[in-house]
N, C-alpha and C positions, 0 to 999 in steps of 0.2 A: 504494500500500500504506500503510496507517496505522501510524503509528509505536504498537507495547504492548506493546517490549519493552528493560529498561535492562539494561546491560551496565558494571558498575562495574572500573573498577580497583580495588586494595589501599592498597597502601604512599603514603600521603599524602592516599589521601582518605575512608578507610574506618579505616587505621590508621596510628601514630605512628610511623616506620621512625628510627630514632638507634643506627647501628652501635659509635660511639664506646664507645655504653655498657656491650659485651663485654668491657674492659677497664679500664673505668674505673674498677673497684675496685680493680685492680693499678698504674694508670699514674699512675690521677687524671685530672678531666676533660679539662685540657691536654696533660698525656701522651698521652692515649687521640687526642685527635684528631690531637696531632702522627704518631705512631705510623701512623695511616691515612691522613694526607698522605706521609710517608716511602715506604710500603711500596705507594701507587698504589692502597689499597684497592678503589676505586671502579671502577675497571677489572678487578682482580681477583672482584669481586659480579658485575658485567655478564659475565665468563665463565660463573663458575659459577649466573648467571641464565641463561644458553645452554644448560645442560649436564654444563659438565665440574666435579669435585670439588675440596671446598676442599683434598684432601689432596695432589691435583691442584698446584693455587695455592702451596700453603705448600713444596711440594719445589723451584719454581725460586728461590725467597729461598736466598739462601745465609747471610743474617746466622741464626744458630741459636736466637738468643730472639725475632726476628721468624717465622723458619721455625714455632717451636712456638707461636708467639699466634695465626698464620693458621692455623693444624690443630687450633686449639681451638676457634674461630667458631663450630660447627654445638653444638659442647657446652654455649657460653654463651649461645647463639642468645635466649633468652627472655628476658635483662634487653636485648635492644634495641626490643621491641615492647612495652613497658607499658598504654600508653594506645591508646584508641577514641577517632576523631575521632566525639564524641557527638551533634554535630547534625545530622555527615551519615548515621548513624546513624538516626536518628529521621525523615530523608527515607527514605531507605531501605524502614523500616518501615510509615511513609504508604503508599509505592508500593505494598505488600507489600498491605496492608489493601484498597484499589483495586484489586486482582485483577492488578498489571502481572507480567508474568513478568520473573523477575529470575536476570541470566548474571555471570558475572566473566570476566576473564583479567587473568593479571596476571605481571609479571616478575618471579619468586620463584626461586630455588634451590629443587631439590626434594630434597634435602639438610632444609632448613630450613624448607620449608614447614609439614611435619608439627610442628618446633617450635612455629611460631604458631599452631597448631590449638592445641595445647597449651595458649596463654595466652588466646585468643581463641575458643573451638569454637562459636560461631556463626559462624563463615568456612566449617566445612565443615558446616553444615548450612540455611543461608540461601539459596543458590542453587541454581538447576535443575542446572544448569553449568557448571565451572569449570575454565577453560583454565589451566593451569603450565606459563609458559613453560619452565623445569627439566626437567620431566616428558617435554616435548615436543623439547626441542632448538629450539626456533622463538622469537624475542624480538620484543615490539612495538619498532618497528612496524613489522615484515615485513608486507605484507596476510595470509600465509599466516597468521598466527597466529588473525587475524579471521573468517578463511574456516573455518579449524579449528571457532572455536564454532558458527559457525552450522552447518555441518554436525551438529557434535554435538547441539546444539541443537535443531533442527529447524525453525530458523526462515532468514528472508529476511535479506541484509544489510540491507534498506530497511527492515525493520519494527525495525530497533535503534536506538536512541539510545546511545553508550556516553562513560560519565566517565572521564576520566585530570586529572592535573595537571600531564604531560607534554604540551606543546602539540605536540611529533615523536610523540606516541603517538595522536593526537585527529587530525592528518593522517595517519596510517598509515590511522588505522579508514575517513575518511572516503574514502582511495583504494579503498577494499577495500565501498564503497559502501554503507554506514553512516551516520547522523549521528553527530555529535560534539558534548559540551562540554567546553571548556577547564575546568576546576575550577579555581577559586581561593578558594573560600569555600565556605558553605552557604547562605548565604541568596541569592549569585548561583544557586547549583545551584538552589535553589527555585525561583526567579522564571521560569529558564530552561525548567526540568520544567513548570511553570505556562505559558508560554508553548505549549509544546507539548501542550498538554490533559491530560495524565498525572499530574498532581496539581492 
């Protein structure tokens, strides 16, 4: 089967994810990330990238001014996604213009997804389709989440090539019988895509 179909992730290779900066108007940029070291943030996104709600999250804190900054996350959700990583972007695009069909999934809260539409509305209008993990209860890299698109899809796992920046999410896809590129840049993604006839 011929690989002519990309499958991008979100958060790091399409766009700028800095949770910090929910707070940082309050905390200051030291505060804010101390604040999300303290309170395990990171583990609490990965829930509620599964799933469950930040109101969810913020009830087992028992400190009461951390309790209310994690139940206010989804409110200030849009000063953490500012920036478009612009170059991978414009591979994007290329692909787009060469006729490649183009899928996402990605590990978002569905909470806050509808935020980054917000700041960003080519997220929801650029792709055929687009797997949340939130949405779905299902996180990369379960294979099941991979299996998901392409069902939805309508296409083969062999005909994907899919980017993450997670190299645990680029073997999930490739268990789920997909190619994979490790993203670390955009001119590696280029050269990569270029390798594979696709641009």
């Amino acid at each position: 089967m011929t690989l002519d179909t990309v499958v991008f992730d979100i958060g790091g290779v399409l766009v700028d994810w800095q949770p910090h900066l929910a707070w940082a108007d309050e905390l200051g940029e030291e505060g804010a990330r101390a604040f999300i070291d303290r309170v395990g943030f990171d583990k609490i996104n990965f829930a509620c990238d599964g799933g469950a709600s930040f109101a969810q999250a913020a009830s087992l804190i028992e400190d009461p001014e951390d309790h209310s900054r994690v139940a206010q996350y989804v409110a200030q959700y849009t000063r953490t996604v500012p920036d478009k990583l612009t170059e991978t972007w414009d591979i994007l695009y290329a692909l787009k213009d060469k006729g490649v069909a183009l899928h996402a999934i990605t590990n978002w809260s569905a909470e806050t997804w509808p935020e980054g539409i917000k700041v960003h509305p080519e997220l929801g209008e650029v792709f055929g389709t687009t797997v949340v993990s939130g949405q779905l209860g299902i996180l990369k890299p379960s294979t099941e989440i991979y299996k998901t698109l392409c069902e939805r899809a309508q296409v083969r796992p062999d005909q994907c090539v899919f980017i993450d920046d997670g190299l645990h999410n680029c073997l999930g896809a490739r268990a789920a019988g997909m190619d994979a590129i490790h993203f670390t840049g955009a001119a590696d993604l280029r050269g990569n895509l270029e390798k594979r006839g696709l641009l």
